[in-house]
C-alpha positions in Angstrom: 28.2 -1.2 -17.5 28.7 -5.0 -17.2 31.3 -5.6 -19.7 33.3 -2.7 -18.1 31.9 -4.4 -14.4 33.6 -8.3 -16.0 37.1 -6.0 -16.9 37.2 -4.8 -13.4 36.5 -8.1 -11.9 39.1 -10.0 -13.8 41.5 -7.8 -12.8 40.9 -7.6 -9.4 41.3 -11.2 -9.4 44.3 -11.1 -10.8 45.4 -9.1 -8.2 43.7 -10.7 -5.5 41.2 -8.2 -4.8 37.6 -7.9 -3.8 35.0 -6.0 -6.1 32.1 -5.3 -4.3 28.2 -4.9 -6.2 25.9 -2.0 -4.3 22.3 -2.0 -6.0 20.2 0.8 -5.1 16.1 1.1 -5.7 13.9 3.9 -5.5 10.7 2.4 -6.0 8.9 5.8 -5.3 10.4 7.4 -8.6 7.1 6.8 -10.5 5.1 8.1 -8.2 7.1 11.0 -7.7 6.8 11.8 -11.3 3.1 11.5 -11.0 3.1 14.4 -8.1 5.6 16.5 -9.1 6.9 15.6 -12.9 9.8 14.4 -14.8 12.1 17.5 -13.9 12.2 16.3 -10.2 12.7 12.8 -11.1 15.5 13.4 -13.7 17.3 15.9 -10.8 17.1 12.8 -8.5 18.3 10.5 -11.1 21.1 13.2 -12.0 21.9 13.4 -7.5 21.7 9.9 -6.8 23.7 8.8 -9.9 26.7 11.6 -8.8 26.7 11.0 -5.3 27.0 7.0 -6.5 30.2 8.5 -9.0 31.9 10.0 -5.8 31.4 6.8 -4.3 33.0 4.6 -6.9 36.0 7.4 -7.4 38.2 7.1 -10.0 38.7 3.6 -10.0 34.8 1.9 -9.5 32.2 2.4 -11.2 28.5 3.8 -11.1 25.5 3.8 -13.1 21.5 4.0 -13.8 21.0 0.3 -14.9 17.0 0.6 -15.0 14.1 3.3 -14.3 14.5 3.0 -10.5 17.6 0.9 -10.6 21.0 2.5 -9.9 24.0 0.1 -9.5 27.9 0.8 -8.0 31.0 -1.4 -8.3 33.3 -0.4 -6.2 37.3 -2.4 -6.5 39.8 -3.5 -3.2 36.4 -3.3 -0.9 34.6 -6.0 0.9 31.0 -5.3 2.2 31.6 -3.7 5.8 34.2 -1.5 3.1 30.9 -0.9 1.0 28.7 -0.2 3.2 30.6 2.4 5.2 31.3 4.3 1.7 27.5 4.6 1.1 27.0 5.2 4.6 29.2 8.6 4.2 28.4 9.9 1.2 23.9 9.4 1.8 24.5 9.3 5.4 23.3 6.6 8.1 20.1 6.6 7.1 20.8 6.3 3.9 18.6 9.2 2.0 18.1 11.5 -0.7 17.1 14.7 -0.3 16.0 17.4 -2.8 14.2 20.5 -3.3 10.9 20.7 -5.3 9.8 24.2 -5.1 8.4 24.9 -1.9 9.0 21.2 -1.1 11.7 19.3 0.7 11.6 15.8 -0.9 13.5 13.1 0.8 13.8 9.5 -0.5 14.6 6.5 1.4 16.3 3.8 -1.4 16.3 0.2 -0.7 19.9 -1.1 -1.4 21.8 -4.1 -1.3 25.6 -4.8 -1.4 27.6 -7.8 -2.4 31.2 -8.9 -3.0 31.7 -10.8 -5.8 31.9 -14.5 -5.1 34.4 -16.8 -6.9 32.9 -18.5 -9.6 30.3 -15.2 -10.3 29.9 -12.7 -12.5 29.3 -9.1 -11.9 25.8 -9.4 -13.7 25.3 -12.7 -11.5 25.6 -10.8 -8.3 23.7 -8.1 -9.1 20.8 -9.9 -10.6 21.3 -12.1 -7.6 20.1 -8.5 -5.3 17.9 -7.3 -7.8 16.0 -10.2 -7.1 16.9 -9.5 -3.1 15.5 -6.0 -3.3 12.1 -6.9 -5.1 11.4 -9.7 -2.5 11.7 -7.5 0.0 9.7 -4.6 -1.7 6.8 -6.8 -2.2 7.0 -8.4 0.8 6.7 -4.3 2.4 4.2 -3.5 0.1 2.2 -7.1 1.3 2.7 -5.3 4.9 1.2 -2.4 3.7 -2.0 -3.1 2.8 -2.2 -5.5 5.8 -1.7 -2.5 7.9 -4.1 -0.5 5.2 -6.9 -3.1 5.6 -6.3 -3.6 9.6 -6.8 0.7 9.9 -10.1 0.5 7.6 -11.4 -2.4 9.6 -11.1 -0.7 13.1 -12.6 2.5 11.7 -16.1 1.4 11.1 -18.8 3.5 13.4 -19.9 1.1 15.9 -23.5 0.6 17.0 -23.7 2.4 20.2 -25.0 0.9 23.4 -28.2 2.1 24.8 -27.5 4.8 27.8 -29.7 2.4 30.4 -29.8 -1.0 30.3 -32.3 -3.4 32.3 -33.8 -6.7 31.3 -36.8 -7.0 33.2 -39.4 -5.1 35.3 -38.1 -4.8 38.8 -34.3 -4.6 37.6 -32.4 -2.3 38.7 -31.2 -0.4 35.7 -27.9 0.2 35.3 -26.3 3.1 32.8 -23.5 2.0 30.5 -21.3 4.7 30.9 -20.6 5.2 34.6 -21.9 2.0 35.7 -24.3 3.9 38.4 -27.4 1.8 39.4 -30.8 3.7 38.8 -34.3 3.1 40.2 -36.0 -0.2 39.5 -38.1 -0.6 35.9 -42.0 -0.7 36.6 -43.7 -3.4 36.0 -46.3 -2.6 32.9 
């Protein structure tokens, strides 16, 4: 993938031409193995990696570069270029939708785009949002489980008020709820 990804760039410089670098995660691949098996993961390996072909055409390039890494070089486009091909062919949301069964599976990947800059390589770029896209997954993830811990601490059972309150004889006691007054406490 790279040494074809280093031929294209070369001669896009030659030409003067931009090659833009589109890296694509899905993160929830394991786990979706783990609910519904390999098939399901291999038929959204096998729809992302051909809706990623239609994007690069004849004349880019696409391929599975890791487990839940999927990668796009796409010749004579710039970003805004980039973007608005993915944009089209996953939609605006950018998702991935397949059958399992009974069940309608739809995938969100995270995804990053670059145009090559002078004096980089194609591997240089796309390590560069590799390393993008698994800051910002952790960072998520780091969210997460704030919002995981902040939902298990408000869901503790708290100690409940009595329904009458007074503090000493001759008070008038006063319930919690409504806040009505009641007859004073006697004196014992």
């Amino acid at each position: 993938f790279f040494k074809l990804g280093e031929t294209m760039l070369r001669r896009g410089r030659d030409a003067g031409q931009p090659l833009s670098v589109v890296v694509f995660e899905l993160h929830d691949l394991p786990e979706l193995e783990s609910v519904f098996g390999r098939r399901v993961v291999r038929r959204v390996g096998t729809q992302t990696l051909d809706t990623l072909k239609r994007v690069a055409g004849r004349k880019g390039l696409a391929g599975r570069t890791g487990p839940t890494t999927f990668a796009v070089l796409l010749p004579r486009m710039r970003v805004d270029g980039a973007l608005a091909a993915i944009h089209a062919a996953f939609g605006r949301t950018c998702s991935i939708e397949v059958e399992a069964g009974d069940e309608d599976i739809v995938l969100v990947p995270d995804f990053r785009v670059q145009a090559v800059r002078e004096g980089c390589t194609v591997q240089a770029e796309y390590d560069s949002l590799r390393s993008e896209l698994a800051k910002a997954h952790e960072r998520r993830q780091r969210h997460l489980q704030y919002l995981e811990r902040e939902r298990a601490s408000h869901s503790k059972p708290m100690q409940l008020a009595p329904e009458w309150t007074a503090t000493r004889p001759g008070d008038f006691a006063r319930n919690v709820v409504s806040g009505d007054l009641h007859a004073p406490v006697p004196a014992t």
